[in-house]
C-alpha positions in Angstrom: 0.0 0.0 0.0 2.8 2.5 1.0 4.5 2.1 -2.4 1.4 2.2 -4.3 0.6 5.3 -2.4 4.3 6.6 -3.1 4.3 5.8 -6.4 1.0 8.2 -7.2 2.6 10.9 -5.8 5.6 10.5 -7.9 3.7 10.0 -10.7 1.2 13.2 -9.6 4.7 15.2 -9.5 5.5 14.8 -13.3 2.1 14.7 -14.3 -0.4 17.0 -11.7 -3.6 16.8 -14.0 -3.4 12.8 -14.9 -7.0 11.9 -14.0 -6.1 8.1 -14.1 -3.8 8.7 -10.7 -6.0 10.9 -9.2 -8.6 8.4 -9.8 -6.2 5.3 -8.2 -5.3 7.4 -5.4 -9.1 7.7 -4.3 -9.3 4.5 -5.1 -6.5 3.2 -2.6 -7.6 5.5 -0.3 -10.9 4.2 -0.1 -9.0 0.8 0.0 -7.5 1.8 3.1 -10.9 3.1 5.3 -9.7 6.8 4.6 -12.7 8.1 3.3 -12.8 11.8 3.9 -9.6 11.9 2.1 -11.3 10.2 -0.9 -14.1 12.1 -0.9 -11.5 15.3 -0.6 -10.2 14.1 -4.0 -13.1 13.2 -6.1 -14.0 16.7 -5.7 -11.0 18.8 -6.6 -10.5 16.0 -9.1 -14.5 16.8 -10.2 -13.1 20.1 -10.7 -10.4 19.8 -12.8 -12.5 17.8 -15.2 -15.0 20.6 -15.0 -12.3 23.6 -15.9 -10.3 20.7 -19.1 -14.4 19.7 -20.2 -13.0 16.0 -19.8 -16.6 14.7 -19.7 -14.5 10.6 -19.7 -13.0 11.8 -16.1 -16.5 13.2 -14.6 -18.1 10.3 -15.6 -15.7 7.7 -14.5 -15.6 9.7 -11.5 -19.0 9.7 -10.7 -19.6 6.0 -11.0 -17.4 5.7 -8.4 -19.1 8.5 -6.2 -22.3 6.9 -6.9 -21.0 3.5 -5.7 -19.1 4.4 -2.9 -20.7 7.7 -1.6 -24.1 7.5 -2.5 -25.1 10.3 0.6 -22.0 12.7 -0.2 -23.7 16.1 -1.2 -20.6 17.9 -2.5 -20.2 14.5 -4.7 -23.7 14.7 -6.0 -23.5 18.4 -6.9 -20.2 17.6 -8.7 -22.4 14.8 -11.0 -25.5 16.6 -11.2 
């Protein structure tokens, strides 16, 4: 888990706006029980996609809101 989580931030370091490792970094977060944190990145990561119009992102980011924070209100507002 460490070097998974290491490796994302690496990775977030030479590319900052990669959706994908945003994406896997909420994903291993979620993995982990940290779920504020997750929550915390789906939104900024909501966001971006909003200000690049990467409509793939939002989506693939809201199935994953939808399936793992169904009651979230900032995560609903972001997929509405």
């Amino acid at each position: 888990f460490n070097a998974a989580i290491d490796a994302c931030y690496q990775a977030l370091a030479i590319l900052p706006s990669d959706p994908d490792i945003h994406l896997l970094l909420a994903e291993l977060y979620l993995d982990r029980g940290w779920r504020a944190p997750a929550a915390e990145k789906l939104v900024l990561l909501g966001r971006l996609a909003q200000l690049n119009g990467d409509a793939a992102t939002r989506a693939r980011l809201c199935y994953l809101a939808a399936a793992r924070f169904p009651d979230d209100t900032r995560l609903a507002a972001v997929c509405a």
